[in-house]
C-alpha positions as CSV (number, residue, x, y, z in Angstrom):
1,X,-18.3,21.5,18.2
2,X,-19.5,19.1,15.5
3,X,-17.1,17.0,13.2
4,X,-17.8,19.5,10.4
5,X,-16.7,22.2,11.9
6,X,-14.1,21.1,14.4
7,X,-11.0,21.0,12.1
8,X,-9.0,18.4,14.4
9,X,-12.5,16.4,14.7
10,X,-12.3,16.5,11.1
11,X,-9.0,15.6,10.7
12,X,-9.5,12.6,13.1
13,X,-12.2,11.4,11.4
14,X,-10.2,11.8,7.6
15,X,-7.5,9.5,9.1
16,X,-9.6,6.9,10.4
17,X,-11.3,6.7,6.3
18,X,-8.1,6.9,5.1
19,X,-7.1,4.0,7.5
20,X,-10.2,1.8,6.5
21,X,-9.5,2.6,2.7
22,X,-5.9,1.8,2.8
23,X,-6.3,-1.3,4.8
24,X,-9.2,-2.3,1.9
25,X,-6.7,-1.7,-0.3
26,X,-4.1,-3.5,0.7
27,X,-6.1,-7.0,1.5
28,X,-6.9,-6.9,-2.5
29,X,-3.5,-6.5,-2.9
30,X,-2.6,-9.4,-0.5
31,X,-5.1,-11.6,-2.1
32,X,-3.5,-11.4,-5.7
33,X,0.0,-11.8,-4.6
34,X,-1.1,-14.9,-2.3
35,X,-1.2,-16.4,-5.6
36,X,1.2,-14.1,-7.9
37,X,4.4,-12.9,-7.5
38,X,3.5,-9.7,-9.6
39,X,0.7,-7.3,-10.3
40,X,0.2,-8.7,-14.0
41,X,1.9,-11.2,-17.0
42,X,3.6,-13.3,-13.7
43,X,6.5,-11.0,-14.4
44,X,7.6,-7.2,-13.7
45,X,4.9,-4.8,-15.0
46,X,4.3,-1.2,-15.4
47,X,1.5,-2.4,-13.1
48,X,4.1,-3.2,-10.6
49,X,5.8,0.4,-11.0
50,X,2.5,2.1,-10.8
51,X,1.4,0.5,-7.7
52,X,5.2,0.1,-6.0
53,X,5.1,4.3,-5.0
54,X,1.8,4.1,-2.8
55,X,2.2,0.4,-1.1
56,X,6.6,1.2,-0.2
57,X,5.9,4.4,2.1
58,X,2.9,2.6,3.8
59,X,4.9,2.1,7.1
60,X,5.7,6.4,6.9
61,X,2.2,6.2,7.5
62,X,1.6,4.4,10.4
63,X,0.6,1.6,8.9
64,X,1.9,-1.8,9.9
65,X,2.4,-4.7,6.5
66,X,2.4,-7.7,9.4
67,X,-0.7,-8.7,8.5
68,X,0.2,-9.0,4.7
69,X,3.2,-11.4,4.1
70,X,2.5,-11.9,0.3
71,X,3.1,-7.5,-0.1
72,X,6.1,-8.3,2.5
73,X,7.7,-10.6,0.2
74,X,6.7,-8.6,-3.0
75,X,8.3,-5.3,-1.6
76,X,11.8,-6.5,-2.1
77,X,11.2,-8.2,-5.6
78,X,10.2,-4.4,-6.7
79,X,13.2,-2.8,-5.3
80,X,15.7,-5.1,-7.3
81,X,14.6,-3.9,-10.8
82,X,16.9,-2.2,-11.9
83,X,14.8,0.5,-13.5
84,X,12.0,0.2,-10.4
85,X,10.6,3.7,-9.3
86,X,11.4,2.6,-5.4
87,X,12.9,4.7,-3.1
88,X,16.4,3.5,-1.2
Protein backbone atom coordinates (compact mmCIF):
# COMPACT_ATOMS: atom_id res chain seq x y z
CA UNK A 1 0.00 0.00 0.00
CA UNK A 2 1.17 3.65 -0.56
CA UNK A 3 1.22 6.37 2.28
CA UNK A 4 -1.95 7.82 0.73
CA UNK A 5 -3.87 5.25 1.13
CA UNK A 6 -2.51 3.19 4.05
CA UNK A 7 -4.27 4.98 6.94
CA UNK A 8 -1.61 3.88 9.67
CA UNK A 9 1.19 4.90 6.94
CA UNK A 10 -0.53 8.05 6.90
CA UNK A 11 -0.85 8.45 10.38
CA UNK A 12 2.88 7.59 10.76
CA UNK A 13 3.86 9.98 8.49
CA UNK A 14 1.37 12.97 10.14
CA UNK A 15 3.14 12.38 13.45
CA UNK A 16 6.54 12.58 12.22
CA UNK A 17 5.44 16.45 10.53
CA UNK A 18 3.80 17.18 13.51
CA UNK A 19 7.05 16.19 15.32
CA UNK A 20 9.38 18.30 13.02
CA UNK A 21 6.74 21.33 13.27
CA UNK A 22 6.49 21.19 16.98
CA UNK A 23 10.17 20.82 17.57
CA UNK A 24 10.49 24.08 14.96
CA UNK A 25 8.33 25.61 17.04
CA UNK A 26 9.61 25.29 20.15
CA UNK A 27 13.50 26.31 19.29
CA UNK A 28 11.83 29.87 18.34
CA UNK A 29 10.34 29.75 21.45
CA UNK A 30 13.67 28.72 23.21
CA UNK A 31 15.57 31.41 21.38
CA UNK A 32 13.37 34.36 22.70
CA UNK A 33 13.15 33.21 26.25
CA UNK A 34 17.14 32.66 26.13
CA UNK A 35 17.01 36.26 26.35
CA UNK A 36 13.37 37.11 27.93
CA UNK A 37 11.63 35.93 30.70
CA UNK A 38 8.23 36.44 28.78
CA UNK A 39 6.65 36.35 25.38
CA UNK A 40 6.32 40.24 25.12
CA UNK A 41 6.59 43.90 27.37
CA UNK A 42 9.46 41.70 29.78
CA UNK A 43 6.36 41.02 31.88
CA UNK A 44 3.18 38.68 31.81
CA UNK A 45 1.26 39.06 28.51
CA UNK A 46 -1.82 37.82 26.91
CA UNK A 47 1.00 36.55 24.68
CA UNK A 48 2.00 34.47 27.46
CA UNK A 49 -1.62 33.04 28.01
CA UNK A 50 -2.12 32.41 24.38
CA UNK A 51 0.96 30.48 23.93
CA UNK A 52 1.01 28.75 27.75
CA UNK A 53 -2.11 26.02 26.47
CA UNK A 54 -0.02 24.48 23.47
CA UNK A 55 3.74 24.56 24.98
CA UNK A 56 2.30 22.98 29.03
CA UNK A 57 0.71 19.62 27.50
CA UNK A 58 3.84 19.17 25.22
CA UNK A 59 5.18 16.23 27.36
CA UNK A 60 1.25 14.48 26.95
CA UNK A 61 2.63 14.29 23.67
CA UNK A 62 5.60 12.56 23.63
CA UNK A 63 7.66 15.25 23.51
CA UNK A 64 10.59 15.71 25.69
CA UNK A 65 11.43 19.98 26.96
CA UNK A 66 15.31 18.66 27.95
CA UNK A 67 16.59 20.19 25.15
CA UNK A 68 14.92 23.68 26.03
CA UNK A 69 15.85 25.00 29.51
CA UNK A 70 14.73 28.63 28.87
CA UNK A 71 10.69 27.01 28.17
CA UNK A 72 11.68 24.80 31.38
CA UNK A 73 12.23 27.67 33.48
CA UNK A 74 9.36 29.74 31.79
CA UNK A 75 6.74 26.91 32.45
CA UNK A 76 6.51 27.57 36.06
CA UNK A 77 6.60 31.44 35.89
CA UNK A 78 3.14 30.91 33.74
CA UNK A 79 1.56 28.66 36.24
CA UNK A 80 1.99 31.28 39.25
CA UNK A 81 -0.31 33.96 37.66
CA UNK A 82 -2.91 33.99 39.32
CA UNK A 83 -5.28 34.41 36.52
CA UNK A 84 -2.93 32.04 34.07
CA UNK A 85 -5.04 29.63 31.74
CA UNK A 86 -2.59 26.56 32.94
CA UNK A 87 -3.76 23.46 33.91
CA UNK A 88 -2.87 21.97 37.67
Amino acid sequence: MHAETDPQIRADLDKAMAKHRAERTLQRLESHLQNHDWLALERPTIADCAVCPYVLPTPEGGMDLEPWPAILAWMPRIKELPACCAPG
